[in-house]
N, C-alpha and C positions, 0 to 999 in steps of 0.2 A: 687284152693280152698283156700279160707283165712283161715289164723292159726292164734292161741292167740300169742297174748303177751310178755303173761306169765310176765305182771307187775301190782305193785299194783297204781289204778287209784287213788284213794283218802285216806284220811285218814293222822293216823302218822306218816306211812313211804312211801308215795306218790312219787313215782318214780322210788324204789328203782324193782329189779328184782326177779324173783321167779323162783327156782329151784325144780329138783327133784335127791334125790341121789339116792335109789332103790323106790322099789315098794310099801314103807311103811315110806319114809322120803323123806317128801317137809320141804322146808325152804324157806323163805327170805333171800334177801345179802343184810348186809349192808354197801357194800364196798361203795355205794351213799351216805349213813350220816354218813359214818368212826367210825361205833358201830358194834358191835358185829353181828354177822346172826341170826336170829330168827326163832326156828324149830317149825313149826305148829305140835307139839305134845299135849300131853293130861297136859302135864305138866305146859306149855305153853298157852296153851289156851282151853279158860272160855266153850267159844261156838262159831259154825262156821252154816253158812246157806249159800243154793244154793238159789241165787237174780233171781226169773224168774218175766215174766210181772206180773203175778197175783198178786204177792209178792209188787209189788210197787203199782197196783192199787188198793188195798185194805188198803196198809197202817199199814201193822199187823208186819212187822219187826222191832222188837226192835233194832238191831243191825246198823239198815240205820239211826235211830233215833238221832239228833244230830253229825253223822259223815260226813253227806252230805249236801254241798250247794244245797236247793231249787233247784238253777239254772241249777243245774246238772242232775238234776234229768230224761228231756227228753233226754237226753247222752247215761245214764243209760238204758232207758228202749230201745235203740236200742244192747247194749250191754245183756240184757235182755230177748231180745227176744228167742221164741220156736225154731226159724230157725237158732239162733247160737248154738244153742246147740246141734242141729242137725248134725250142722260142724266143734261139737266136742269144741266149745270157752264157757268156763264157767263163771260165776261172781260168784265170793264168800265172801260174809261178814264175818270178823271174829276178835273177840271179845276176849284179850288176859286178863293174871294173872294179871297185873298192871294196866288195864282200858284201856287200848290204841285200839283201833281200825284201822282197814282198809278194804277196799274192791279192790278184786285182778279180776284180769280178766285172767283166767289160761285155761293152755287145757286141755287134759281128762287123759291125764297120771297123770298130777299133780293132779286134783279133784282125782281121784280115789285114788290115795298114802293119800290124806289128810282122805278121809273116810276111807280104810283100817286101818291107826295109829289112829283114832277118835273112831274107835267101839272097840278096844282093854281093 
């Protein structure tokens, strides 16, 4: 069975890796652009959305908006799909304090820590 990633695909910090420490803290490393780790908290960030197919054929996500090459876009909607999700691989958009964006491709441990720390 394929597992995520657990890296961010596009965006400001494209490449860099996505961690979880407990059950209520994910973060970004960025030991790949040699800055600081970036914890997907509430602190941190603005707003975060789970990218499924409907979501790109409709066009209604602000967050894809300007962060993603056109060209990228059929990439996406394989990583997007119903049947990844199924096997547990998420895409998550998410929209930080400073404007910075990225879109992460994470698994369900990490998505769930990022909603537990997000509804607090």
């Amino acid at each position: 069975m394929p597992s995520a990633r657990n890296i961010v695909l596009a965006g400001d910090f494209t490449g860099c890796r996505v961690f979880c420490m407990t059950a209520k803290l994910a973060y970004i490393s960025g030991t790949m652009k040699k800055m600081d780790d970036i914890f997907l908290t509430p602190e941190f960030v603005t707003k975060y959305e789970l990218i499924t197919d409907e979501t790109i054929r409709s066009g209604n996500s602000l967050l894809l908006t300007g962060s993603l090459d056109p060209g990228n876009l059929q990439k996406l909607r394989l990583h997007a799909a119903a049947s990844m999700q199924k096997k547990g691989i998420f895409t998550v958009a998410v929209k930080f304090e400073d404007d910075k964006r990225c879109l992460m491709e994470v698994d369900e441990k990490i998505y769930r820590a990022i909603e537990r720390r997000m509804q607090e």
